[in-house]
C-alpha positions in Angstrom: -4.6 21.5 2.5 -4.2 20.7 6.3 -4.6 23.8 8.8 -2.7 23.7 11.5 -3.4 21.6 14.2 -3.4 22.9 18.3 -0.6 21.4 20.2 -2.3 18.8 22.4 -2.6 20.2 26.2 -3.8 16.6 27.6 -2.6 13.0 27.1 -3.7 10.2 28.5 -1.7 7.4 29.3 -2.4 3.9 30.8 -0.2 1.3 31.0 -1.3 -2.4 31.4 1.4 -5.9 31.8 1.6 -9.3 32.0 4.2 -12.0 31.9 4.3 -12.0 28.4 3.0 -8.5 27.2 3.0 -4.7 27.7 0.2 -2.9 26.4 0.1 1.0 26.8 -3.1 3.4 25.9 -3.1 6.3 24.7 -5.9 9.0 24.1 -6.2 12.4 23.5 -4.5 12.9 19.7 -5.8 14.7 17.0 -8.1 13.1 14.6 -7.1 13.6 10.8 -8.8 11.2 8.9 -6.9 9.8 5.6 -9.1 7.8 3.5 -7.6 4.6 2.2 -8.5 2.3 -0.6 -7.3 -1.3 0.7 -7.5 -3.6 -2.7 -8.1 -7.4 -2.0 -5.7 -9.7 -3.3 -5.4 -13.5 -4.0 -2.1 -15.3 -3.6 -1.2 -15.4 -7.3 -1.6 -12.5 -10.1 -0.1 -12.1 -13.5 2.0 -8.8 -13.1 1.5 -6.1 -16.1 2.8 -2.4 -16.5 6.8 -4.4 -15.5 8.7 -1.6 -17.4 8.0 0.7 -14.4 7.8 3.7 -16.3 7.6 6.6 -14.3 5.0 9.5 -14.9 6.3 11.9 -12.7 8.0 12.6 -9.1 6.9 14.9 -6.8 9.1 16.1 -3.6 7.2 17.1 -0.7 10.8 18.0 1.0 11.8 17.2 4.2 9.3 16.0 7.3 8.2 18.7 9.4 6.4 19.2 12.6 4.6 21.7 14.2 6.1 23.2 17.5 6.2 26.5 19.7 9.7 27.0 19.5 10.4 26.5 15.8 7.1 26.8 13.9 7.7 23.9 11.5 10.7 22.1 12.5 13.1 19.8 10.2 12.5 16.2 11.7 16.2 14.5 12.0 15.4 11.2 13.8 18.8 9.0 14.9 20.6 7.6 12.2 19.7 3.7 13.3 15.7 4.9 13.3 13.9 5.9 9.4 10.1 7.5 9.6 7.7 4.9 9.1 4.4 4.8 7.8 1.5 3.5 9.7 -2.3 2.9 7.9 -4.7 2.0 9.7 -8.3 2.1 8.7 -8.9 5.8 7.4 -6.4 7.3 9.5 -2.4 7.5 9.2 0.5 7.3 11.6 4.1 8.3 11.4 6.0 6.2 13.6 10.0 6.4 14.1 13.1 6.0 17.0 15.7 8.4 18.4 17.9 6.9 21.5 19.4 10.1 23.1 19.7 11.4 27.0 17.8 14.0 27.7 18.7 16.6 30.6 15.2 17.9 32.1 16.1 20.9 34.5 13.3 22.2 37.1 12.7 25.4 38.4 14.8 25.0 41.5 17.5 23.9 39.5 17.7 19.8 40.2 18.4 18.2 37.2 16.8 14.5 36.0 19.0 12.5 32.9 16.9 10.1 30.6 17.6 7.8 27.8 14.8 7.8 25.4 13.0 7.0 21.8 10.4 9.5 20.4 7.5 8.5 18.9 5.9 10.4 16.6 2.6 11.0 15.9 0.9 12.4 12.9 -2.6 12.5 10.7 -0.9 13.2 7.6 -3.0 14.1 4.0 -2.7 12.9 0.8 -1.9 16.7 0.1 0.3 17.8 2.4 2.2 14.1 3.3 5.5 15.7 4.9 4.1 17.8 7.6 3.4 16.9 11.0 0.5 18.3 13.1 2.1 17.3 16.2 4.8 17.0 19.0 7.0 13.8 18.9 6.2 11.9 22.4 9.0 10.1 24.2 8.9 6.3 25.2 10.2 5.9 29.0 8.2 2.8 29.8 5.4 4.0 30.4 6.0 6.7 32.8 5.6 10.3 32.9 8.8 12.7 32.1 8.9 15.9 33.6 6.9 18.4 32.2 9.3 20.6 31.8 10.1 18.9 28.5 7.1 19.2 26.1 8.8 17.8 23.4 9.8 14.4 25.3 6.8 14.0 27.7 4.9 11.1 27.4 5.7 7.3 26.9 3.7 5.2 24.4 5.5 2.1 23.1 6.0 0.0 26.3 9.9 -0.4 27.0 11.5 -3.4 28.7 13.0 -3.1 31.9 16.5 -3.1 30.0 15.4 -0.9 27.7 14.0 1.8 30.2 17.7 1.4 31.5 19.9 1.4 28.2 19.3 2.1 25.1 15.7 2.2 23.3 13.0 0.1 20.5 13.7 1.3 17.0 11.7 0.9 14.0 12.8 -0.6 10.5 10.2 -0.8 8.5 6.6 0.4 7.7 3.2 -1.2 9.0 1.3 -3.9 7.9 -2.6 -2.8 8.1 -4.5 -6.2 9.3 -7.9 -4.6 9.7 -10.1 -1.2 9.6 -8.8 -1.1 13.2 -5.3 -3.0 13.4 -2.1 -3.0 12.3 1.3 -4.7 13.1 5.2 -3.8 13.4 7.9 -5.3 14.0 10.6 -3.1 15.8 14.6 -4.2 17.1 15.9 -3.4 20.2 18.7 -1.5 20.5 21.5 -1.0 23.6 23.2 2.7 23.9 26.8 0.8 22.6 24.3 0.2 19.5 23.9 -4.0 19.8 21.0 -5.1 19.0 19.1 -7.0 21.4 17.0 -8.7 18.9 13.2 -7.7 17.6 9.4 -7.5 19.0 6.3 -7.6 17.5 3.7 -4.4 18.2 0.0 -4.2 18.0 -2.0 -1.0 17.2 -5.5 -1.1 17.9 -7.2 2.3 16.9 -10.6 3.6 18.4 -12.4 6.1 16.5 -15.3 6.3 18.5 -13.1 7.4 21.8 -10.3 8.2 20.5 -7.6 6.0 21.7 -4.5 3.9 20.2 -3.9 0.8 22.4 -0.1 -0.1 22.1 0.3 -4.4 22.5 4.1 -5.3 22.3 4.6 -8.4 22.2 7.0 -11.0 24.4 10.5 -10.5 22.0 10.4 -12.3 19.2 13.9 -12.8 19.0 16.6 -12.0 21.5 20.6 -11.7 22.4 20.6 -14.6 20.3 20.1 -13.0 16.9 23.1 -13.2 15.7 22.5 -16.8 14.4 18.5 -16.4 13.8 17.1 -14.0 10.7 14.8 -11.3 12.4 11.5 -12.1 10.5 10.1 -9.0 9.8 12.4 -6.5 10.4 13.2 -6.1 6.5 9.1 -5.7 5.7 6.2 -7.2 6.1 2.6 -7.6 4.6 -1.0 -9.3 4.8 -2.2 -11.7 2.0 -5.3 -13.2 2.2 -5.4 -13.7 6.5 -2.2 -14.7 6.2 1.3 -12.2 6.9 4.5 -12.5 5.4 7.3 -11.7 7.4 10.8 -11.0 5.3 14.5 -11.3 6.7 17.7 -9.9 6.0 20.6 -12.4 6.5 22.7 -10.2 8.7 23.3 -12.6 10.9 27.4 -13.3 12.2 27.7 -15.9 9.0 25.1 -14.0 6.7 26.6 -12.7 3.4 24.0 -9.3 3.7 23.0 -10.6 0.2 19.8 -13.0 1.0 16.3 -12.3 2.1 14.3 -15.1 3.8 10.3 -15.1 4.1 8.3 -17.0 7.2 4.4 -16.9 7.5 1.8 -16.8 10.1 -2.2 -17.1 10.3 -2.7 -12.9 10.6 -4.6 -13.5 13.8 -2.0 -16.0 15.3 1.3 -14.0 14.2 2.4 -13.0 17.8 3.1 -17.1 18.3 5.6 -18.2 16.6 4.8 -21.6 17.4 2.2 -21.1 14.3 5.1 -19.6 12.2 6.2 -21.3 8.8 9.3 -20.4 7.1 9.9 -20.9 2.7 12.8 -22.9 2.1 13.2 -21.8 -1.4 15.5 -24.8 -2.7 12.2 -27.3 -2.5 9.7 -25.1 -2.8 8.0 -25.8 0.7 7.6 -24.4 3.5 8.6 -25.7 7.0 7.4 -25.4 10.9 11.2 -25.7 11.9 13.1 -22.6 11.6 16.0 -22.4 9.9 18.9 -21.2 11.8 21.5 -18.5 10.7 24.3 -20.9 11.5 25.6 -21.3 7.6 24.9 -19.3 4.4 21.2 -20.1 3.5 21.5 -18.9 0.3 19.3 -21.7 -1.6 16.6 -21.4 0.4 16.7 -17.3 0.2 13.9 -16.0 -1.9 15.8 -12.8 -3.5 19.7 -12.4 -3.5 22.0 -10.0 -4.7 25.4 -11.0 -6.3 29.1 -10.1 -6.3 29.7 -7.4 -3.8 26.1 -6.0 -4.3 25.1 -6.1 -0.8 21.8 -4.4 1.3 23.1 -0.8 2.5 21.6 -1.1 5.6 22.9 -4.5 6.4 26.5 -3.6 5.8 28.7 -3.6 8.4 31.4 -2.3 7.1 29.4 1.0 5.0 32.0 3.4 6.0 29.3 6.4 6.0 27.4 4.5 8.9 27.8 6.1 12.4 26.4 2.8 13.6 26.8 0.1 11.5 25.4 -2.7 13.0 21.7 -2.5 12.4 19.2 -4.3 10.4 17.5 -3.7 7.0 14.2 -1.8 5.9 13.1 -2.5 3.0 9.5 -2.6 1.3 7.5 -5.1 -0.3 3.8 -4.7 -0.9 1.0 -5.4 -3.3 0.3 -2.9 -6.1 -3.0 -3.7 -8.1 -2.3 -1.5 -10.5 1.0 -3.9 -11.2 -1.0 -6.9 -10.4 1.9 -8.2 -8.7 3.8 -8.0 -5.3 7.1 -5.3 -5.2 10.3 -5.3 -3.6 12.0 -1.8 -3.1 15.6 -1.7 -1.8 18.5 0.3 -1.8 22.3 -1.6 -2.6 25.8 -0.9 -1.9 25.6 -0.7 -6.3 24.4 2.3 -5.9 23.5 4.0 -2.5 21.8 7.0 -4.2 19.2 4.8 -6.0 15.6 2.9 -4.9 15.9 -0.7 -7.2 12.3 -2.5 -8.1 11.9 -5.8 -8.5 8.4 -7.5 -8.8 6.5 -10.9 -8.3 3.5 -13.0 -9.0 3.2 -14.4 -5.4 4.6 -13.0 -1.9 7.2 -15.8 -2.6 8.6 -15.4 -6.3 10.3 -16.0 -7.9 11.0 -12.4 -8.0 12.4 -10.5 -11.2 16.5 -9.3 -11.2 16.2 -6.5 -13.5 17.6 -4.2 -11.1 15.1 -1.5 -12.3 16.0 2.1 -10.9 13.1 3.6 -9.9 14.0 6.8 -8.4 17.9 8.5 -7.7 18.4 10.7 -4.9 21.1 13.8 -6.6 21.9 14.7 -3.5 22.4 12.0 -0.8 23.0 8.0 -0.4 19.9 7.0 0.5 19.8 4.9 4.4 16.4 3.1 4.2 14.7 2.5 1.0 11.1 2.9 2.6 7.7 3.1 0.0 3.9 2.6 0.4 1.2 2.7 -1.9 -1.0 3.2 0.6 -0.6 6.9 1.4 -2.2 8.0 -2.3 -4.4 5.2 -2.7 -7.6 6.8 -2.1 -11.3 5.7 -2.6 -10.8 6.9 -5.9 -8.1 4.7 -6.8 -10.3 1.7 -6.5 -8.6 -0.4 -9.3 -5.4 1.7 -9.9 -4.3 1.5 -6.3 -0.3 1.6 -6.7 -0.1 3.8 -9.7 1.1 6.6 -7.0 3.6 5.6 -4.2 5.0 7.3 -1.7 8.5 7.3 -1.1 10.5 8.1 2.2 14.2 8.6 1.1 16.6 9.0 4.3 20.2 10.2 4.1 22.7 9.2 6.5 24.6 11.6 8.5 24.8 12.4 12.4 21.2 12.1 12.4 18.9 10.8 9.4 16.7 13.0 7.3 13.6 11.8 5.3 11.6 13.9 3.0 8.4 12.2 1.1 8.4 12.3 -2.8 5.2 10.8 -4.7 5.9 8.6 -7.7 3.5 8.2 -10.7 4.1 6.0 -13.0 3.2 6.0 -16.4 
């Protein structure tokens, strides 16, 4: 098990732009490393071990980090903004979003106000996954906060001027690892009346040697204009072969929050999207013009639910949302031990449950058993977030996916996640 970590006493920040990118640096964190077995996959497999029979769960409980004024604090992140899971190389991020205005007070008595997102960062272990060995650091483009708030004190995802202004980046789903020192996410911009502004691409490039995680976001990917475009990405992503596959939610103003559409990119080419492809699922081809969200798509959608089954996190009109409009997390991934690529979601059906479907390529055709795969007794579930990578160690070189770790989050005023390890059988 983990000892505690010391609360970091120096950051370093730099902050570099240019037409088209912001890139931030930052140094100083603690190192933790997590080894991680990456397996190599083809394009095609013949999936095994479909009945998804699970061994056994076991509940961490609820994300905690360290800090002086609570000792191990619940972390409650904004409703719009899950924890997600960041691998790269042998080390491991937690990443997540919480818009709020701060009030920092100094010791004459002035007072500053500041609309933020945390980011959170964390060398988590294979033993102890849920706690935190660190203070969450705010995002204020790039600038410095007043000290007088530890908690919110340092920026690290560049924000846009609008951003820096109203409302904050969010995340909505895990990372894709792209090397032994990179890995992608795709994160939506939000307003404070909760709109989304569209989504962004972010690089992490991680240096052992001096300690450093350089922050490259991307020119926006999609903008005010989302409405009638799917936001590639946003539901999940992940890297086959040099290539990534990016996955959408149809949530767009004609979408029936039923379809998910894939596009694809050349891994080291993925921040154009003049090199994008997208699947049109009716033909069986894919396409360098993108399909627009201006009519229901369903043909061409690569997994669909039916009836008034529809993506929890995509419904508008889930009365237990505080926010509503918002797009989906999901999680698809290769699991060796499956030989085959995995969907897990969570559905209006049932909001307490995580559903598995499974597939012999990152396009399908994908399975509709509807396979439960975990229930949460207590609480719908928000974001139905897994990754085999946290328990895929060295030495689960050929089983690599047996374990997974699960992220469940619960709606509420703010959102709650707690990590629970699944074996299967």
């Amino acid at each position: 098990m983990l000892g505690k970590l010391l609360i970091l006493q120096v950051l370093a920040l730099a902050v570099v732009s240019t037409a088209d990118t912001l890139v931030n640096t930052i140094s100083g964190f603690p190192q933790q490393e997590t080894p991680i077995y990456y397996p190599k996959t083809s394009y095609t497999h013949s999936p095994k071990h479909t009945q998804f029979k699970v061994k056994n769960y076991t509940d961490y409980g609820e994300i905690t980090y360290s800090s002086d004024d609570c000792g191990y604090c619940s972390l409650f992140p904004d409703i719009r903004a899950p924890m997600t899971f960041c691998p790269i190389g042998n080390n491991s991020f937690w990443f997540t979003g919480d818009s709020q205005t701060t009030v920092f007070r100094a010791p004459d008595g002035s007072q500053t106000t500041d609309t933020k997102s945390l980011f959170y960062v964390a060398m988590p272990s294979s033993e102890t996954p849920n706690e935190i060995y660190d203070y969450p650091f705010g995002l204020d483009g790039g600038g410095l906060s007043p000290s007088s708030s530890s908690d919110l004190s340092w920026g690290v995802i560049p924000q846009s001027d609008n951003e820096s202004e109203d409302g904050a980046p969010l995340p909505r789903s895990h990372c894709s690892s792209i090397s032994s020192t990179k890995a992608i996410q795709f994160w939506e911009s939000w307003t404070a009346n909760n709109e989304s502004r569209g989504s962004f691409l972010v690089e992490y490039t991680l240096d052992i040697d001096n300690n450093t995680l350089e922050v490259t976001r991307y020119e926006d990917l999609y903008g005010a204009t989302a409405k009638k475009q799917y936001n590639y990405g946003l539901f999940s992503s992940m890297l086959v072969n040099h290539v990534v596959y990016m996955y959408a939610l149809d949530s767009s103003s004609y979408g029936n929050y039923q379809d998910i559409f894939v596009a694809s990119a050349p891994v080291y080419t993925v921040s154009d999207k003049s090199t994008w492809k997208y699947w049109l699922n009716s033909s069986k081809t894919w396409t360098s013009v993108e399909p627009l969200a201006t009519k229901n798509r369903s043909s061409d959608a690569i997994y669909s639910l039916t009836g008034d089954d529809q993506f929890v996190m995509a419904n508008k009109d889930c009365e237990s949302c505080e926010h509503g409009r918002f797009q989906a997390g999901g999680s698809i991934f290769y699991s060796q031990y499956h030989r085959a690529y995995l969907m897990i979601y969570v559905s209006t059906a049932d909001p307490t449950a995580y559903i598995i479907e499974y597939a012999a390529t990152p396009v399908g055709p994908w399975s509709t058993n509807k396979k439960v795969l975990y229930t949460d007794t207590e609480n719908n579930i928000q974001a139905a977030l897994a990754t085999p990578f946290m328990f895929s160690t060295p030495d689960a070189a050929g089983e690599a996916g047996k374990s997974i770790m699960l992220t469940p989050a619960s709606p509420g005023t703010y959102m709650w996640a707690h990590v629970v390890e699944l074996t299967f059988a």
